[in-house]
C-alpha positions as CSV (number, residue, x, y, z in Angstrom):
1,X,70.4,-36.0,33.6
2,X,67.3,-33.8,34.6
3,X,69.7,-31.7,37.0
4,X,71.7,-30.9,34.3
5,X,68.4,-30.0,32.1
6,X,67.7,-27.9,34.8
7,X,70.5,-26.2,34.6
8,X,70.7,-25.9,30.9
9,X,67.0,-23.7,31.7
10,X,68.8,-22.0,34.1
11,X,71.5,-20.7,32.1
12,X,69.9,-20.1,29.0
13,X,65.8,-19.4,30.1
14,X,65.0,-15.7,28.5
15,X,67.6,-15.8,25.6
16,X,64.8,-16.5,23.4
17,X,61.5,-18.0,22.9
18,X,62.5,-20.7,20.5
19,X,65.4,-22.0,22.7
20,X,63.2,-21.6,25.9
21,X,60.3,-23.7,24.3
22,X,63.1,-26.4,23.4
23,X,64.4,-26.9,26.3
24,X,60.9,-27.1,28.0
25,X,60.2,-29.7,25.2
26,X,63.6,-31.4,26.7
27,X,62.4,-31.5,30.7
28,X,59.4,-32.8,29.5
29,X,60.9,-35.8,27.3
30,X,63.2,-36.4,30.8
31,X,60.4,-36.7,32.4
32,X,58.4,-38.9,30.1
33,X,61.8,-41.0,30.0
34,X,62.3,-41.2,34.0
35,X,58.9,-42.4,34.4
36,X,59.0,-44.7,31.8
37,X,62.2,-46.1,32.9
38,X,60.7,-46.8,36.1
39,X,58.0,-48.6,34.7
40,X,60.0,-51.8,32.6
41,X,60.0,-54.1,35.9
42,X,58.6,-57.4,34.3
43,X,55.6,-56.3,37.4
44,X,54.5,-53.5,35.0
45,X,52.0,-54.5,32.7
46,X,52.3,-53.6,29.5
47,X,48.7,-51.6,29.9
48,X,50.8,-49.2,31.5
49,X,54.3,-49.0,29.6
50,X,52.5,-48.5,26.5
51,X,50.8,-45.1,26.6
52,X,53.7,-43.8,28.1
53,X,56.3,-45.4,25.3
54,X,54.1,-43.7,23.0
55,X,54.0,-40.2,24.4
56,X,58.0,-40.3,24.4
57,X,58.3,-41.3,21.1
58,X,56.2,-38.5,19.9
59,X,57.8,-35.9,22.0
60,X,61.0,-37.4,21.1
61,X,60.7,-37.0,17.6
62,X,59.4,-33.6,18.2
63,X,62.2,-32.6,20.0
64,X,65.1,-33.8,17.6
65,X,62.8,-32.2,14.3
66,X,62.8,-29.2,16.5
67,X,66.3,-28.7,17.0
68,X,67.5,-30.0,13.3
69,X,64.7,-27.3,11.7
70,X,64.8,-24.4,13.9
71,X,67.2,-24.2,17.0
72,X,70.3,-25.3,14.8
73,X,69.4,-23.5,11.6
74,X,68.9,-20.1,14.1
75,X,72.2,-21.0,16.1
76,X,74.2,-20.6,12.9
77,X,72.6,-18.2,11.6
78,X,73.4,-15.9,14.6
79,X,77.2,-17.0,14.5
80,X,77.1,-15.9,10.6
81,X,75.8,-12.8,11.4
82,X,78.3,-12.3,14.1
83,X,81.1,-13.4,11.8
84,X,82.4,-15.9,14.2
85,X,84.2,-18.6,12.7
86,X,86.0,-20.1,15.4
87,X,81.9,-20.9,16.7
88,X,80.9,-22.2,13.3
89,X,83.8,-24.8,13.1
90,X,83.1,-25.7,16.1
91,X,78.9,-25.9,15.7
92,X,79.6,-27.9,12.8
93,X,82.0,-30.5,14.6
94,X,78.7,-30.5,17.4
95,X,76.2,-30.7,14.5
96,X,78.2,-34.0,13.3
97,X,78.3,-35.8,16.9
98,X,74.1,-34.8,17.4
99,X,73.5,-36.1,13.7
100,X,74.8,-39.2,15.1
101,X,72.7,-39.5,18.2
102,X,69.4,-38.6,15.8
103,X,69.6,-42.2,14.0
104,X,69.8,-43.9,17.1
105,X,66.5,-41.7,18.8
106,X,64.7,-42.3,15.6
107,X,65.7,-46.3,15.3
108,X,64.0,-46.4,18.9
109,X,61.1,-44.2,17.8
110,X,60.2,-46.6,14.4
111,X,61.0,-49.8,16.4
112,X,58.5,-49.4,19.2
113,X,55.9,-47.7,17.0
114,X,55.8,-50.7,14.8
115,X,55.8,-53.4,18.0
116,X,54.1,-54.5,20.7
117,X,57.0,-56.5,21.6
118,X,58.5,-54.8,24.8
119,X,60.9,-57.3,25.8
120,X,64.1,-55.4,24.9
121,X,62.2,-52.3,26.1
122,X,64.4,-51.7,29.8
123,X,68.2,-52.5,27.8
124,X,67.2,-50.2,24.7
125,X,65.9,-47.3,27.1
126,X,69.3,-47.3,29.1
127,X,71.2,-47.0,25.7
128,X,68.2,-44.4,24.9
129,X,69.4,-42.4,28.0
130,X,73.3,-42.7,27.0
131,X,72.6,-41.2,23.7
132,X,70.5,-38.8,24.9
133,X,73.1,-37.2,27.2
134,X,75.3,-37.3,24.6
135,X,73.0,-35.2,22.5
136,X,72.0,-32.6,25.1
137,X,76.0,-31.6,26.1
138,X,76.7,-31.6,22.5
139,X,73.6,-29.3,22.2
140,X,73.6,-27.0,25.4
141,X,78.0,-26.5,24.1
142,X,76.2,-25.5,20.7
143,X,73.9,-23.0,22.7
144,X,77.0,-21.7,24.4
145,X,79.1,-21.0,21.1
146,X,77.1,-19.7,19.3
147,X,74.4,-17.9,21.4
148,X,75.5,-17.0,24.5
149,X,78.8,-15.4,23.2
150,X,76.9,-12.9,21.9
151,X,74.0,-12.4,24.4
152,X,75.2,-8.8,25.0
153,X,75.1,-8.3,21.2
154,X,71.7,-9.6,20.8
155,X,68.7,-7.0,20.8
């Protein structure tokens, strides 16, 4: 998952400040998440799971209002201007599957800022990570219908 976030940078680092910052945001969260994830062995106090749970959540949260309140809103707003409608109907089939993944990401978030139980912590983390990559191809396709088919339009 972090290759293809890498890759994702790779592709569309430079096309503009808003996207770049997002998908920074997004390393970061993989990051947070991979660490985390390596840290639910019933060896791990939860001392140290904790702080780190925490910190994802927040950047989670930050991430997903990110992309439904600017990255989305300035993706469709490009393919209007560019009068491609092909894109559109496509961004809005996207937009449908990542509206999906968001009440699953903000389930997780509310559930483990309201508990200090973190039995179920390792099983809901691996679904976390399904629905994650689910959300980022959905996301980086939006990026490439809507953005990067007009890069050499764009000033």
């Amino acid at each position: 998952m972090l290759e293809n976030c890498e890759s994702a940078r790779e592709r569309w680092g430079g096309v503009s400040d808003i996207i770049d910052r997002w998908l920074q945001e997004r390393q970061d969260m993989l990051v947070l998440y991979c660490n985390l994830s390596h840290t639910t062995d019933a060896d791990s106090p939860d001392s140290e799971r904790g702080p780190k749970l925490q910190r994802l959540c927040q950047i989670i949260v930050d991430y997903v209002s990110a992309g439904h309140f600017e990255v989305y809103d300035q993706l469709m707003r490009e393919g209007r201007e560019f009068k491609n409608d092909d894109a559109l109907r496509e961004a809005g089939k996207l937009y449908s599957s990542i509206d999906k993944t968001t009440e699953f990401i903000l389930d997780f978030n509310d559930k483990y800022q309201e508990t200090d139980d973190l039995s179920s912590l390792a099983k809901d983390l691996s679904e976390l990570g399904e629905v994650m990559e689910t959300r980022f191809e959905a996301e980086d396709r939006m990026i490439a219908v809507l953005h990067v088919a007009h890069k050499g339009l764009v000033t």
